[in-house]
N, CA, C, O and CB atoms as a CASP TS submission, in Angstrom:
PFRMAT TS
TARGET T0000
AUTHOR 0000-0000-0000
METHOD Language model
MODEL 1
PARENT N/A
ATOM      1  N   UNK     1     -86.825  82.251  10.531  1.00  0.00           N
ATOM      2  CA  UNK     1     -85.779  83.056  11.112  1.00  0.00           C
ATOM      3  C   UNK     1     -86.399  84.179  11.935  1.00  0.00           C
ATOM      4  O   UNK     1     -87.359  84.833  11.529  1.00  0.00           O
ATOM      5  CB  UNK     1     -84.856  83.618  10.022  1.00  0.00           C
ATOM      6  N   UNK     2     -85.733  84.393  13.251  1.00  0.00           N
ATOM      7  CA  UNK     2     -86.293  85.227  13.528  1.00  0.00           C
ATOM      8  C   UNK     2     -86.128  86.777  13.318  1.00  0.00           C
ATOM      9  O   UNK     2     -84.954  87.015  13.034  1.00  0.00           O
ATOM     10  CB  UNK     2     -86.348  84.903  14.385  1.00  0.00           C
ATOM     11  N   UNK     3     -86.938  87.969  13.362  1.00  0.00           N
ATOM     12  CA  UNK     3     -86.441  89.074  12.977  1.00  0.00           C
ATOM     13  C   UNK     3     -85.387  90.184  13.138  1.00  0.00           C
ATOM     14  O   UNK     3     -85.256  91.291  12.615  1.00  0.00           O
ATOM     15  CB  UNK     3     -87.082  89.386  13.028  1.00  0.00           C
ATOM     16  N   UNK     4     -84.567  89.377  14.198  1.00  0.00           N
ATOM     17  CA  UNK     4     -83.179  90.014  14.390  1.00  0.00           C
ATOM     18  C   UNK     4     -82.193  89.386  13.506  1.00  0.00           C
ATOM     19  O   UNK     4     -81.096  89.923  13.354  1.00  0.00           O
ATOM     20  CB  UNK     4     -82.666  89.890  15.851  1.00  0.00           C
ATOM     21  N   UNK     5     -82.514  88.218  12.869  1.00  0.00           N
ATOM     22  CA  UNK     5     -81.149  87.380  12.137  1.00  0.00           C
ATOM     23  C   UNK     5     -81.955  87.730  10.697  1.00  0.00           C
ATOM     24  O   UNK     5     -82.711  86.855  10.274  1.00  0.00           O
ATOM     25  CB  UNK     5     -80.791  85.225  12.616  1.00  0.00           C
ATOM     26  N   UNK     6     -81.847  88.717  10.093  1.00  0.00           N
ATOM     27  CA  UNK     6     -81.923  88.459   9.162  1.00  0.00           C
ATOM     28  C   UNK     6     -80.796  88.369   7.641  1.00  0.00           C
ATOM     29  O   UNK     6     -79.710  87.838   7.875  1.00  0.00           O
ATOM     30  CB  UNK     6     -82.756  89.041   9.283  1.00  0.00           C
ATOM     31  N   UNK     7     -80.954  88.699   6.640  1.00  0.00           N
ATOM     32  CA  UNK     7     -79.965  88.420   6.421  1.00  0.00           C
ATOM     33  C   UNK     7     -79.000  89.543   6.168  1.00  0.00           C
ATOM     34  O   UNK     7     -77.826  89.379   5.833  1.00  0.00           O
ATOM     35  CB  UNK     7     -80.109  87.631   5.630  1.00  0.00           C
ATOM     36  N   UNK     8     -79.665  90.831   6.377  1.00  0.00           N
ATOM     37  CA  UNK     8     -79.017  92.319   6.417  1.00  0.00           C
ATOM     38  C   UNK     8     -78.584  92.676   7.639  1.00  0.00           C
ATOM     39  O   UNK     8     -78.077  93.768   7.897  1.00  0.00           O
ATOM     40  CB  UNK     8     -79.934  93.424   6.020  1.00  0.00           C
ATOM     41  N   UNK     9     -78.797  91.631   8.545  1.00  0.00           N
ATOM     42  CA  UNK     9     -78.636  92.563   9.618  1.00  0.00           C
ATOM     43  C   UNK     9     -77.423  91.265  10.105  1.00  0.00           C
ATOM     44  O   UNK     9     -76.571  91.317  10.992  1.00  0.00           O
ATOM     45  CB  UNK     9     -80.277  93.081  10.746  1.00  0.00           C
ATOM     46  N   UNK    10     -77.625  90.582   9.515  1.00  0.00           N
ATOM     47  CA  UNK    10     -76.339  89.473   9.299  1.00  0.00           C
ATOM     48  C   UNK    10     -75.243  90.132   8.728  1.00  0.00           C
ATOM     49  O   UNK    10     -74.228  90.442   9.351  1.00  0.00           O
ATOM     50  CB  UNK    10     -76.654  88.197   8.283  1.00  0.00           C
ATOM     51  N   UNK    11     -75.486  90.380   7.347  1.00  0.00           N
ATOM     52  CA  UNK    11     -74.407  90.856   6.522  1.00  0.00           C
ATOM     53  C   UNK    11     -73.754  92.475   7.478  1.00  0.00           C
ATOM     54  O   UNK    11     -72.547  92.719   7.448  1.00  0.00           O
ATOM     55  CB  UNK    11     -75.192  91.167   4.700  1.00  0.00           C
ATOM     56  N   UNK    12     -74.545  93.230   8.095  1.00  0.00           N
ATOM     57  CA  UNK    12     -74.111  94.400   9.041  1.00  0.00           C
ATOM     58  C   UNK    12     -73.274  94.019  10.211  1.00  0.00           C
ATOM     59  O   UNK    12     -72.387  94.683  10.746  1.00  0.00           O
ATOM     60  CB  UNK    12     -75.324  95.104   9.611  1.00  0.00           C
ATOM     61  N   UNK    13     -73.794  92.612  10.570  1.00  0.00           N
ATOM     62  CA  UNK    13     -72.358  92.551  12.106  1.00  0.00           C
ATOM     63  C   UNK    13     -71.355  92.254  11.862  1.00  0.00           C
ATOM     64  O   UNK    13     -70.354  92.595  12.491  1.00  0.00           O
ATOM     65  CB  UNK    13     -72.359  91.574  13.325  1.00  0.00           C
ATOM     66  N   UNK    14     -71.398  91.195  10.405  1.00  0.00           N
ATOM     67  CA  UNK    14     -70.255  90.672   9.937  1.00  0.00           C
ATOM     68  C   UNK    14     -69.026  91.747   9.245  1.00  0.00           C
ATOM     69  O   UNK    14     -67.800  91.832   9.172  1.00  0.00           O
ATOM     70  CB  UNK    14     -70.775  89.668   8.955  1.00  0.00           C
ATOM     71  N   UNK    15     -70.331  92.519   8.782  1.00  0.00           N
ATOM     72  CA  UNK    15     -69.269  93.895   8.262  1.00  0.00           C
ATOM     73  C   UNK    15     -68.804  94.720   8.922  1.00  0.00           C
ATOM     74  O   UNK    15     -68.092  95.598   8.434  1.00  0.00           O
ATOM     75  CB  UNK    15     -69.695  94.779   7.472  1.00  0.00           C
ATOM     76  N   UNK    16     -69.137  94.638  10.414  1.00  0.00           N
ATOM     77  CA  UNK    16     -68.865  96.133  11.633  1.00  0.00           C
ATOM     78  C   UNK    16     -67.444  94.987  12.204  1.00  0.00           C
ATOM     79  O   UNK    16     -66.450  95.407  12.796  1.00  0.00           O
ATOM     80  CB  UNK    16     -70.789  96.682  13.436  1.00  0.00           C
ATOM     81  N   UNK    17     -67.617  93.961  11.949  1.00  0.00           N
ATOM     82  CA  UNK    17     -66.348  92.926  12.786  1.00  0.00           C
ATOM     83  C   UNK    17     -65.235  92.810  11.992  1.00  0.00           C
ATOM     84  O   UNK    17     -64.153  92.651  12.557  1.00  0.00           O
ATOM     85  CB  UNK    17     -66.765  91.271  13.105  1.00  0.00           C
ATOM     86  N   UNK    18     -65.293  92.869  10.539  1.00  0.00           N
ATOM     87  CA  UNK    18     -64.221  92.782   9.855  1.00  0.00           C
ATOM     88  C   UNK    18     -63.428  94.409  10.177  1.00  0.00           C
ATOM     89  O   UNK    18     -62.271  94.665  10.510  1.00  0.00           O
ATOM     90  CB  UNK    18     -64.674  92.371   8.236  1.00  0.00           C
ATOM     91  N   UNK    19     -64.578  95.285   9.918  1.00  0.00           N
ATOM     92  CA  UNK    19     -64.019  96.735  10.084  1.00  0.00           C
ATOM     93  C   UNK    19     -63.120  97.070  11.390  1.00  0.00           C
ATOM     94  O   UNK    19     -62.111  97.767  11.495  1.00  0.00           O
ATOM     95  CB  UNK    19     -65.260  97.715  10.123  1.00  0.00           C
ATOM     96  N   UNK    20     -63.798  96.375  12.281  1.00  0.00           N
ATOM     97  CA  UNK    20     -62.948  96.360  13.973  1.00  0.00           C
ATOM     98  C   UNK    20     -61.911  95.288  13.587  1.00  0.00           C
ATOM     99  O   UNK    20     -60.984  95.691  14.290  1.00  0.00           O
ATOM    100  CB  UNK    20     -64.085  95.716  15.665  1.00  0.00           C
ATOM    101  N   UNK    21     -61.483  94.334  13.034  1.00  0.00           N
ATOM    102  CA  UNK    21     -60.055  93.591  12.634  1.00  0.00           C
ATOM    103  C   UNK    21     -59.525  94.760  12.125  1.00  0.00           C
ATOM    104  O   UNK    21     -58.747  95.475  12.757  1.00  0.00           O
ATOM    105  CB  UNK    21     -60.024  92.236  11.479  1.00  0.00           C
ATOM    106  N   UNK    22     -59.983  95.016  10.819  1.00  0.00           N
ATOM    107  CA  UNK    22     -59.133  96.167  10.103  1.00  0.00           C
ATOM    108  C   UNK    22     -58.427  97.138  10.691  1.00  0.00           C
ATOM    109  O   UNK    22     -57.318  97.567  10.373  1.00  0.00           O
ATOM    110  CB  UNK    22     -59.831  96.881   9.371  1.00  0.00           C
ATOM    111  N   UNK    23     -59.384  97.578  11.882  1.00  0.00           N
ATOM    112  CA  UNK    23     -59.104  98.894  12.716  1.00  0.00           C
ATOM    113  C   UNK    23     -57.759  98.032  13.403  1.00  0.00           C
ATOM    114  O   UNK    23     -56.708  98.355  12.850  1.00  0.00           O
ATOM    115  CB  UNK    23     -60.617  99.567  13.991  1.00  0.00           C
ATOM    116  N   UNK    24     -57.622  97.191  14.295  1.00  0.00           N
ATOM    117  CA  UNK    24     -56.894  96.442  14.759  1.00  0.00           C
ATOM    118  C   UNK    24     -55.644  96.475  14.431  1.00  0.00           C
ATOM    119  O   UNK    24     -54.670  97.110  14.835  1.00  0.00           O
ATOM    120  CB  UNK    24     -57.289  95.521  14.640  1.00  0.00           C
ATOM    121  N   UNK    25     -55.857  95.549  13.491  1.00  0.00           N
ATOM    122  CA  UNK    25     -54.696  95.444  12.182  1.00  0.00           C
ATOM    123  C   UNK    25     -53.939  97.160  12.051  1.00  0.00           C
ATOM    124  O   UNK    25     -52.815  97.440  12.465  1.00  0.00           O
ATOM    125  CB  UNK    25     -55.764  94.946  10.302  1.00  0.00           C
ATOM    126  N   UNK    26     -54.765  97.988  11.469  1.00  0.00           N
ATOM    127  CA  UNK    26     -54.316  99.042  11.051  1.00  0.00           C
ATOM    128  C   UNK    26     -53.170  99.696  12.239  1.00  0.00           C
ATOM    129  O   UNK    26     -52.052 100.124  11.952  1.00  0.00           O
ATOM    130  CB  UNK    26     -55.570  99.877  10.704  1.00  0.00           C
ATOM    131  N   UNK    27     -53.811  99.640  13.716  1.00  0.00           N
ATOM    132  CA  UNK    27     -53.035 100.345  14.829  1.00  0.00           C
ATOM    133  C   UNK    27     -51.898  99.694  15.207  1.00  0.00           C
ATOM    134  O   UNK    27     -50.865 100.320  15.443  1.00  0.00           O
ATOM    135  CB  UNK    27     -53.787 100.530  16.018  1.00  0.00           C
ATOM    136  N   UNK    28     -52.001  98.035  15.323  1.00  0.00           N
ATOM    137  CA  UNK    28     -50.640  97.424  15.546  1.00  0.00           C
ATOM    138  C   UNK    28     -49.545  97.231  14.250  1.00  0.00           C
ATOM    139  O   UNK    28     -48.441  96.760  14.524  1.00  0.00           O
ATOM    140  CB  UNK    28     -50.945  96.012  16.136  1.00  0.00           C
ATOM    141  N   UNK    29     -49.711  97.426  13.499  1.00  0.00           N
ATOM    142  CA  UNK    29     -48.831  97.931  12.232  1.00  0.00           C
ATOM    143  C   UNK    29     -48.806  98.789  12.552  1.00  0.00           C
ATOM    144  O   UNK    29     -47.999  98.570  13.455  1.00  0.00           O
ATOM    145  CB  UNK    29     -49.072  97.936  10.907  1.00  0.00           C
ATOM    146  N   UNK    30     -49.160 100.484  12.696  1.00  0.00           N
ATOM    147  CA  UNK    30     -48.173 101.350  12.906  1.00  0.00           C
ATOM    148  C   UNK    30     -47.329 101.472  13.877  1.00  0.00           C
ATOM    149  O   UNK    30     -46.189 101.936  13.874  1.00  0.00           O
ATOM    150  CB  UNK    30     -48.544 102.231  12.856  1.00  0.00           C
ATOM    151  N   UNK    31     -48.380 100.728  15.276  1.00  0.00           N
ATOM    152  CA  UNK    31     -47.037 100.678  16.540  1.00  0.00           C
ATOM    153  C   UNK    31     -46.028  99.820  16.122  1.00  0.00           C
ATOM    154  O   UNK    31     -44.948  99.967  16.695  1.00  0.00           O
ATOM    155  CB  UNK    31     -47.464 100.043  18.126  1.00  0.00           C
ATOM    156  N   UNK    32     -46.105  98.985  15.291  1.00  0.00           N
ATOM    157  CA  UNK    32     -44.407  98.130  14.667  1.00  0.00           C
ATOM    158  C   UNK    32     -43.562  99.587  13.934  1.00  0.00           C
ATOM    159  O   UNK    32     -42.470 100.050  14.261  1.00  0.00           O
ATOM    160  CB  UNK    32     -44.794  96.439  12.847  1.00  0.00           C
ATOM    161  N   UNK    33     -44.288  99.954  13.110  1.00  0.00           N
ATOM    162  CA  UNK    33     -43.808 101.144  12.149  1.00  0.00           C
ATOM    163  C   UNK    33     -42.702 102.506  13.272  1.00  0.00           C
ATOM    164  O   UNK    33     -41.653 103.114  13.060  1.00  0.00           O
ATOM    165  CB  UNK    33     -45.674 102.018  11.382  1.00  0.00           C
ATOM    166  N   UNK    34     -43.862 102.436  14.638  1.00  0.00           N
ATOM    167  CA  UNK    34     -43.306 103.658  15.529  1.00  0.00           C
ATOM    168  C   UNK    34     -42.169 103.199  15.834  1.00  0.00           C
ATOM    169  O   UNK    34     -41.089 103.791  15.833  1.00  0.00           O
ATOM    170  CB  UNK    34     -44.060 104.109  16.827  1.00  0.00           C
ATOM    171  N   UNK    35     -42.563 101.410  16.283  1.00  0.00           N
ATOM    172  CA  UNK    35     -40.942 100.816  17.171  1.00  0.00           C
ATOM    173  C   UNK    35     -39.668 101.001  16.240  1.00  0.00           C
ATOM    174  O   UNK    35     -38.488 101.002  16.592  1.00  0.00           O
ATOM    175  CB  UNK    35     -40.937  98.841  17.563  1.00  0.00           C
ATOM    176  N   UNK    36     -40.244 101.171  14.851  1.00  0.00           N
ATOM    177  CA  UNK    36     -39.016 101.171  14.140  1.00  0.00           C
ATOM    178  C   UNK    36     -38.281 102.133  13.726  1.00  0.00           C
ATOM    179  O   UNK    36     -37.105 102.168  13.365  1.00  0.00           O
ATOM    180  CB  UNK    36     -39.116 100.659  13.271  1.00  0.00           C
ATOM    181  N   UNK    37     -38.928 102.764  13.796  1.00  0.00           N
ATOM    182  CA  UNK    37     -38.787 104.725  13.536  1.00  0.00           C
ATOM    183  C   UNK    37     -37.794 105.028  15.070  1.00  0.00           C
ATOM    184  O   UNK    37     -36.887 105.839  15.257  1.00  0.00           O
ATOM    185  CB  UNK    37     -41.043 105.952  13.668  1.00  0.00           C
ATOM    186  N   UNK    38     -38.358 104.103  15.915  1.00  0.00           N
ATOM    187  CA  UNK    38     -37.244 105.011  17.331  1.00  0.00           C
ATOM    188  C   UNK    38     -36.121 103.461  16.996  1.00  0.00           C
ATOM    189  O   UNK    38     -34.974 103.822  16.734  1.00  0.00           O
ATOM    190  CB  UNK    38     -38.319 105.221  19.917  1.00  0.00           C
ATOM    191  N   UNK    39     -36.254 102.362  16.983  1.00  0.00           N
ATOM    192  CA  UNK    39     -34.795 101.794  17.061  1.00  0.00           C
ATOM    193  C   UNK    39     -34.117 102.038  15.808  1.00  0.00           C
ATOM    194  O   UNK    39     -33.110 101.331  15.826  1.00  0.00           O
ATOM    195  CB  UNK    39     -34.737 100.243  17.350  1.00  0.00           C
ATOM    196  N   UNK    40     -34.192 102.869  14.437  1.00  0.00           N
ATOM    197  CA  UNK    40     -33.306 103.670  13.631  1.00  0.00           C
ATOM    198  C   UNK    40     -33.200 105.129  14.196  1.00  0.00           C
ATOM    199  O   UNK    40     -32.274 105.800  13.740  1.00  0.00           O
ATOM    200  CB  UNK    40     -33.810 103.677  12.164  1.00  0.00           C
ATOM    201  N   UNK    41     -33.948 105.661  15.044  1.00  0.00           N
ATOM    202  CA  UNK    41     -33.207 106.531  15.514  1.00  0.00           C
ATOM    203  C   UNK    41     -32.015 106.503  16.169  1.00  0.00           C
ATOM    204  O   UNK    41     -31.080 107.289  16.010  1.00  0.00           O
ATOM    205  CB  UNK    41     -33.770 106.996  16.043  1.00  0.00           C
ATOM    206  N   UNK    42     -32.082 105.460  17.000  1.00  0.00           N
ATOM    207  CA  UNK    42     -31.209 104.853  18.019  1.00  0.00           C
ATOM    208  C   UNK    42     -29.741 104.542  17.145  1.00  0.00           C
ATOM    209  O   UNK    42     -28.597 104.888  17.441  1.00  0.00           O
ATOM    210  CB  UNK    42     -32.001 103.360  18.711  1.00  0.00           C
ATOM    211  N   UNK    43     -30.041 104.061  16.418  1.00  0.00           N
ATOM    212  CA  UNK    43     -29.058 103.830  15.429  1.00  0.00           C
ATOM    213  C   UNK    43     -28.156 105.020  15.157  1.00  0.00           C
ATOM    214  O   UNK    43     -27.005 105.364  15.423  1.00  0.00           O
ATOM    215  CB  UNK    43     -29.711 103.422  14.211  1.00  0.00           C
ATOM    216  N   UNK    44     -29.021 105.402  14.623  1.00  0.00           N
ATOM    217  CA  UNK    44     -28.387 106.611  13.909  1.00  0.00           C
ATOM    218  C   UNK    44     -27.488 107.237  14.965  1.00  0.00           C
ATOM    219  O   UNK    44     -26.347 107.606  14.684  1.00  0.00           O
ATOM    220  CB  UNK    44     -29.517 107.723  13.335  1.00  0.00           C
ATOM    221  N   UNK    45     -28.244 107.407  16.726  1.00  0.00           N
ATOM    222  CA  UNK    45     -27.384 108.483  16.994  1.00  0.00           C
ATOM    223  C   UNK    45     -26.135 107.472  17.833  1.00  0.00           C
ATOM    224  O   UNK    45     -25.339 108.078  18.550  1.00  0.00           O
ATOM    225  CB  UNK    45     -28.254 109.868  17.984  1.00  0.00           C
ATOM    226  N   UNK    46     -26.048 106.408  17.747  1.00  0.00           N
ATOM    227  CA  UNK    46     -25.030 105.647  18.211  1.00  0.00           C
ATOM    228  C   UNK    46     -23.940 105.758  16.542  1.00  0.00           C
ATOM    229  O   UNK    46     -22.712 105.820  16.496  1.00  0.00           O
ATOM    230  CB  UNK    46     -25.751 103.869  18.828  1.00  0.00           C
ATOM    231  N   UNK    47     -24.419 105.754  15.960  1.00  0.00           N
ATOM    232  CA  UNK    47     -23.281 105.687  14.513  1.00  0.00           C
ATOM    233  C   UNK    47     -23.001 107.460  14.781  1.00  0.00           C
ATOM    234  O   UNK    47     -21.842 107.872  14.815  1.00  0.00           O
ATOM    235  CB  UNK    47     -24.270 105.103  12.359  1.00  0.00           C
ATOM    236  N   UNK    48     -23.673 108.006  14.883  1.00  0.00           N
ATOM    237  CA  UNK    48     -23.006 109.571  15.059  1.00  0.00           C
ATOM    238  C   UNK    48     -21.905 110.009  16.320  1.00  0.00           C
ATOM    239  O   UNK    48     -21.027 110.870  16.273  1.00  0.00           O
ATOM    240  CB  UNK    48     -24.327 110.600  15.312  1.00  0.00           C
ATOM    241  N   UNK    49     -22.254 109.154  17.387  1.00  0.00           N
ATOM    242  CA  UNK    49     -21.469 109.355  18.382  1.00  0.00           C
ATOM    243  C   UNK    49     -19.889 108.484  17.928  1.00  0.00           C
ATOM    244  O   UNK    49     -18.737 108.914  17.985  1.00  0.00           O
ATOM    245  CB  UNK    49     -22.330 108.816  19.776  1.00  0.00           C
ATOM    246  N   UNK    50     -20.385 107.186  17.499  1.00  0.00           N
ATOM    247  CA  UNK    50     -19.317 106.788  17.090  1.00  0.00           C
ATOM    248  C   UNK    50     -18.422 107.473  16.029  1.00  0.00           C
ATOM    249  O   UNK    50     -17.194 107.485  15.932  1.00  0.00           O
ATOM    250  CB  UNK    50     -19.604 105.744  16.798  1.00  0.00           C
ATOM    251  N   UNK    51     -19.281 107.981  15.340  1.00  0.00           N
ATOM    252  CA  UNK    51     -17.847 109.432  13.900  1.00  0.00           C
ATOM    253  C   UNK    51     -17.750 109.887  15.022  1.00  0.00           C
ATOM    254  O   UNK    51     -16.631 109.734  15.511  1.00  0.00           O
ATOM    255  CB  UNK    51     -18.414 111.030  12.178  1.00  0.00           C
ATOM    256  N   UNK    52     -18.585 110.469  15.731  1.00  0.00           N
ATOM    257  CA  UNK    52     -17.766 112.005  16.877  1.00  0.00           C
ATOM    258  C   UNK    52     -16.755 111.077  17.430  1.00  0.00           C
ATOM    259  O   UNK    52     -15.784 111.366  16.730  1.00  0.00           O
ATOM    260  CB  UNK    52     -18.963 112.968  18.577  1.00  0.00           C
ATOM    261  N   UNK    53     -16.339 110.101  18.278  1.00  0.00           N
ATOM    262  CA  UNK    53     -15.287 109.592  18.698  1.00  0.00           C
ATOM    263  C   UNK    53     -14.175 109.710  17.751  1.00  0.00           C
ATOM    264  O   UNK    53     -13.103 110.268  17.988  1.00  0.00           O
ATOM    265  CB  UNK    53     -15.543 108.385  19.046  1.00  0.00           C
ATOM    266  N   UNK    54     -14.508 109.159  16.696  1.00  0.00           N
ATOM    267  CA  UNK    54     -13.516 109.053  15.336  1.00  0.00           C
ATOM    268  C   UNK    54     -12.716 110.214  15.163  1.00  0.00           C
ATOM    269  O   UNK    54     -11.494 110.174  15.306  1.00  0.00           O
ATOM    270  CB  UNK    54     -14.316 108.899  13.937  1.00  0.00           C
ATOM    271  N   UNK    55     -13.214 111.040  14.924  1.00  0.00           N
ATOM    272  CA  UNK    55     -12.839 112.209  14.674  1.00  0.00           C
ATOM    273  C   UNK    55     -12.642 112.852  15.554  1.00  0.00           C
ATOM    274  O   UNK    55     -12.066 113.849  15.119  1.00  0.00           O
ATOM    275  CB  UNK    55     -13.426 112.746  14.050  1.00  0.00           C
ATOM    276  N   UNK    56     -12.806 112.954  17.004  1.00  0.00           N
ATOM    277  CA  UNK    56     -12.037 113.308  17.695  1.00  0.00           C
ATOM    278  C   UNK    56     -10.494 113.034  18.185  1.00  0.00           C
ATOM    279  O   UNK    56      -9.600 113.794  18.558  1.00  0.00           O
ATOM    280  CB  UNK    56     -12.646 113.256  18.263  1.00  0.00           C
ATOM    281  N   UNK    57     -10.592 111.410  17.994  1.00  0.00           N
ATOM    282  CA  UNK    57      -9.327 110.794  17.909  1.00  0.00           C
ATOM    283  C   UNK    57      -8.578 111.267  16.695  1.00  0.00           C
ATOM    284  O   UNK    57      -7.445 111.628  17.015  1.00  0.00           O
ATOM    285  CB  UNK    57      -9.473 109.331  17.899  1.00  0.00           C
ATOM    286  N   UNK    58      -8.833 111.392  15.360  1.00  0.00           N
ATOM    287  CA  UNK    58      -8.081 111.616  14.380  1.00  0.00           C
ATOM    288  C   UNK    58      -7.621 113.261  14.915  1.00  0.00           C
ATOM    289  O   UNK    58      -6.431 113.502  14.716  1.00  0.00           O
ATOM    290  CB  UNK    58      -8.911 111.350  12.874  1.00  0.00           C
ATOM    291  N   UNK    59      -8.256 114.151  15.423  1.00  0.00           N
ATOM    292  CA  UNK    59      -8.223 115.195  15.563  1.00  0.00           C
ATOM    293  C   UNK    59      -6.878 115.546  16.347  1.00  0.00           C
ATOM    294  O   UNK    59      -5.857 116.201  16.132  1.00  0.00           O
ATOM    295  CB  UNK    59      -9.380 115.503  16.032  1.00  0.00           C
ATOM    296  N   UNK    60      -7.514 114.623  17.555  1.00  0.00           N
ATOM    297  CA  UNK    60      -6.312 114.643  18.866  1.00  0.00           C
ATOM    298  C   UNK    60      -4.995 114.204  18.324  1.00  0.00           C
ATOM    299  O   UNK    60      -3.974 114.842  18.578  1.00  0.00           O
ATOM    300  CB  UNK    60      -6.670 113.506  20.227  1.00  0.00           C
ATOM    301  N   UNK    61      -4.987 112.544  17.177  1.00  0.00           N
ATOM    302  CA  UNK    61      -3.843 112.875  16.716  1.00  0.00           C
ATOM    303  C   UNK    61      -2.695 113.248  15.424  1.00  0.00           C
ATOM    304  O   UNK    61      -1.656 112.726  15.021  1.00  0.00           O
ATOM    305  CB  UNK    61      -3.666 112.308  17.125  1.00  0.00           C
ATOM    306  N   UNK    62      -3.531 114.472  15.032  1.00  0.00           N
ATOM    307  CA  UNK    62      -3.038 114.620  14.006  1.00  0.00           C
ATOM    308  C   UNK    62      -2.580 116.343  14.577  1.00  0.00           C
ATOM    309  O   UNK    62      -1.676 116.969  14.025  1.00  0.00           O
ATOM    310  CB  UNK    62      -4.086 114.210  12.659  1.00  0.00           C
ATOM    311  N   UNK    63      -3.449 116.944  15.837  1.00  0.00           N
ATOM    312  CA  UNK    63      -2.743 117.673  16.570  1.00  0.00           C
ATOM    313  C   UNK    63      -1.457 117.455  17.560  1.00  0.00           C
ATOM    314  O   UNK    63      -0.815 118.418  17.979  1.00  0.00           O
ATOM    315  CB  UNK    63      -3.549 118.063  17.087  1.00  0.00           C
ATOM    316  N   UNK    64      -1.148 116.126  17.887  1.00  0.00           N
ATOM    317  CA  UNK    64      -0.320 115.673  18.817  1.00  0.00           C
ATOM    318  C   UNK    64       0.924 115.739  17.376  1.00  0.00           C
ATOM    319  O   UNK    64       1.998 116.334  17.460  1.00  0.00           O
ATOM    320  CB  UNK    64      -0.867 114.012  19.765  1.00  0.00           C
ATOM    321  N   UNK    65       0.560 115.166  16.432  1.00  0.00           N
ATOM    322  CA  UNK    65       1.369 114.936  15.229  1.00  0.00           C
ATOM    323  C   UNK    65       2.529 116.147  15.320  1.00  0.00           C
ATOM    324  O   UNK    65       3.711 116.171  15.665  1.00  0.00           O
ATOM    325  CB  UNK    65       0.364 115.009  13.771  1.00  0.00           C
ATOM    326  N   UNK    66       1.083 117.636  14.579  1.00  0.00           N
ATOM    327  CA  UNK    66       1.674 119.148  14.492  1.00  0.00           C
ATOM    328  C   UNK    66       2.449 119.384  15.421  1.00  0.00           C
ATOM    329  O   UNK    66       3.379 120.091  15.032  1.00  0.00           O
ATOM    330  CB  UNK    66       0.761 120.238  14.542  1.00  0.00           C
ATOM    331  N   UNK    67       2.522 119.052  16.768  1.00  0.00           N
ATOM    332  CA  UNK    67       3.193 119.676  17.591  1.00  0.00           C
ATOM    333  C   UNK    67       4.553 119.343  18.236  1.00  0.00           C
ATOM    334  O   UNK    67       5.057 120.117  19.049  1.00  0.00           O
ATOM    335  CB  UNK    67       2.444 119.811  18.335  1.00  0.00           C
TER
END
């Protein structure tokens, strides 16, 4: 074998390549995590606009009612 393949310096690339998957792995899981964090935001403020409609309508007629 020659003195670049040995078997430590084997076991070192193999271990710097899994670590760069890992790294990998690690960043595109949180960008899923980010996408999901903003489309429940999204959510949320479409269900809030929708009560604000709600309740504006109940508002409008339960004042149209009073009067």
């Amino acid at each position: 074998m020659s003195p670049y393949l040995t078997r430590t310096n084997l076991l070192l690339a193999v271990s710097a390549i899994l670590a760069l998957l890992l790294l990998v792995i690690f960043v595109v899981y949180n960008m899923g995590l980010e996408q999901g964090r903003e489309q429940e935001l999204a959510d949320q403020r479409a269900t809030a606009a929708a009560l604000e409609a709600t309740l504006t309508a109940v508002v409008a007629t339960a004042t149209q009612a009073a009067t």
